[in-house]
N, C-alpha and C positions, 0 to 999 in steps of 0.2 A: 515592514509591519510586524511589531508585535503580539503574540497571540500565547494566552498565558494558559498555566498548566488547566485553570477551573473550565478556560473558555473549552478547552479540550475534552475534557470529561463531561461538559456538559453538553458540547454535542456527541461525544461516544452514549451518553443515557437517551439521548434521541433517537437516536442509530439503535440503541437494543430495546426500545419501544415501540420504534417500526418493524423489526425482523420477529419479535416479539407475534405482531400483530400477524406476522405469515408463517409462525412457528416456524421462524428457519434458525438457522443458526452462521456465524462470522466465522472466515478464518483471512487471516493477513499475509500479505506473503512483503518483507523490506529488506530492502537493503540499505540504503541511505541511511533511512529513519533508524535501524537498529533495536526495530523493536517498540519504538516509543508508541507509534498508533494501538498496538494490541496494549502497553503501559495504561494509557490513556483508556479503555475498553474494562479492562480488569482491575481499572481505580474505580468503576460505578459496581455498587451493592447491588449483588444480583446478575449479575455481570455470567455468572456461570450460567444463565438460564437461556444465554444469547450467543454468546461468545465460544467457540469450541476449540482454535488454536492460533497461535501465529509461531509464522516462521521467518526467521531472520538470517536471511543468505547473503551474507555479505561478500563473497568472494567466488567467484563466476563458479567455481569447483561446486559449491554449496549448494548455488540455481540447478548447477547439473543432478546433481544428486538426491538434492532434497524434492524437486520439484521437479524434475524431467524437462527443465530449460534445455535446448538440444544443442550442441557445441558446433552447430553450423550457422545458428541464428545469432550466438554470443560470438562468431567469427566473423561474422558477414554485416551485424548490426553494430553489437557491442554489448554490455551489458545498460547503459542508458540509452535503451532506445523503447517505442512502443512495442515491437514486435518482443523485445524480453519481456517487458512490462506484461502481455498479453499472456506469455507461455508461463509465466511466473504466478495469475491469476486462474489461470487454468489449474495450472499445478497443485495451489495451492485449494482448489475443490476436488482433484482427482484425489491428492492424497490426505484426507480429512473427510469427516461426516457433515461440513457445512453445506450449504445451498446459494449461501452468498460470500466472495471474498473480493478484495480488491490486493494492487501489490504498486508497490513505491521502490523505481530505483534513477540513480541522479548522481549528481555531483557535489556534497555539500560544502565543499573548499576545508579549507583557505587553499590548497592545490586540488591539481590532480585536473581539472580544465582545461579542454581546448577549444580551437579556434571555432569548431563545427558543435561541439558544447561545453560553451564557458559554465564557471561556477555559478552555481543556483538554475542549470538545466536538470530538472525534474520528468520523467517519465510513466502515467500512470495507466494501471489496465483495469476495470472492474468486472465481474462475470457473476454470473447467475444462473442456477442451474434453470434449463431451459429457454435462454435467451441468449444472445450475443455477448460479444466482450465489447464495453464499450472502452475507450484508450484517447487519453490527451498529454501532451506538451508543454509543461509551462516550465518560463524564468521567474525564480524568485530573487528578488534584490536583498543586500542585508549578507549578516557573518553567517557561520555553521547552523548557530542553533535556529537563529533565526530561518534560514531556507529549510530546515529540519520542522519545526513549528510548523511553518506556513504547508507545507507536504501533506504533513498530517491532516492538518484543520483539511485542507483540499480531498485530500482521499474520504476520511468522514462525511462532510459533509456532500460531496457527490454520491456515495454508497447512500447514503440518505435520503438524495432528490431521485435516486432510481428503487429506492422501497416504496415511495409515496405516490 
């Protein structure tokens, strides 16, 4: 499935309409994505009134450090799994002034895949100050960018249906 840069932003303007509505504020936490969901976030005008950071850990050192991902959970899970997904969303509220964040990591190929998760295995965590983390699983079909796209629109638009 293709999902283009407009359909992106135009639900990131939805998303900081809704946090908007609970004066909270976003922060991201990607690995996969490399950034593109908070891209996507700070392409909508006004974006600064919602949005307060993302972070892009792309290599397990990074989750450690930047986000307090603990090197027993990227030992014992991996870095695509929901339990990093979860520490990663936490992280990414402990070390920031937001209230809501969500965090994206995965496989997006062409390697790097295996048998327990092939390429287009996606991991997500979302979190909210004051409530749980919620966290899903999904395979995206399609090249890089394409499972990279599809992540995104998925992490937005779920941060979404949990502001509403």
């Amino acid at each position: 499935m293709d999902v283009t840069q407009a359909e992106l932003e135009a639900l990131a303007a939805e998303l900081g309409a809704a946090l908007l509505q609970h004066g909270w504020m976003l922060a991201t936490a990607e690995s996969c994505t490399g950034g593109w969901a908070a891209q996507a976030a700070t392409a909508v005008a006004g974006s600064s009134s919602w949005f307060e950071r993302g972070f892009v850990t792309y290599s397990n050192e990074a989750k450690a450090e930047m986000l307090g991902v603990s090197t027993e959970t990227l030992e014992v899970f991996g870095a695509v799994s929901e339990e990093t997904a979860t520490e990663m969303a936490q992280g990414a509220l402990t070390h920031s002034r937001a209230q809501a964040a969500f965090a994206i990591t995965g496989v997006a190929g062409p390697s790097g895949g295996t048998h327990e998760k092939p390429v287009g295995s996606v991991c997500f965590a979302w979190a909210r100050v004051g409530a749980g983390v919620v966290t899903a699983r999904h395979w995206f079909p399609g090249g890089r960018q394409q499972i990279r796209a599809q992540s995104v629109e998925l992490a937005l638009r779920n941060m979404l249906a949990l502001m509403t």
